[in-house]
C-alpha angles and dihedrals in degrees: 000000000000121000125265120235136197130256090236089045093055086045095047094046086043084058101052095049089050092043112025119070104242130114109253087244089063093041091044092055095033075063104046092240140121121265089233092049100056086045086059094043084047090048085045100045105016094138082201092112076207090065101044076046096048083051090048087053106052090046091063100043083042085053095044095053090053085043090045095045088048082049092054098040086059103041081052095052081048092053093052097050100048086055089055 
């Protein structure tokens, strides 16, 4: 099982890759945790409001594809039926 850490321990490593100078890389394995992992903790606990917004944003285009590919699967199966 992985290991749990603590809110003040994912805010604190969010703070030294944003700070300090070092690639994430180097800041993810100074840590003993996984690259993807910080990512995730920056994306979590970045305190930059164009970041939380950047998130926000790709939610929602990720959530109107989806919305946009359902449309046309539908307007085709329409199609279809009105030929027939």
């Amino acid at each position: 099982m992985a290991p749990k850490h603590s809110e003040d321990f994912k805010r604190e490593a969010v703070r030294i890759a944003t700070h300090s100078g070092l690639t994430r890389r180097q800041v993810a394995s100074d840590l003993g945790v996984g690259f993807s992992t910080l990512g995730k903790w920056m994306r979590e606990y970045s305190t930059d409001p164009t970041a939380a917004e950047d998130a926000e944003l790709r939610r929602e285009n990720e959530r109107l594809r989806k919305e946009n590919r359902i449309l046309r699967e539908a307007r085709e199966v329409l199609k279809k039926a009105a030929i027939h």
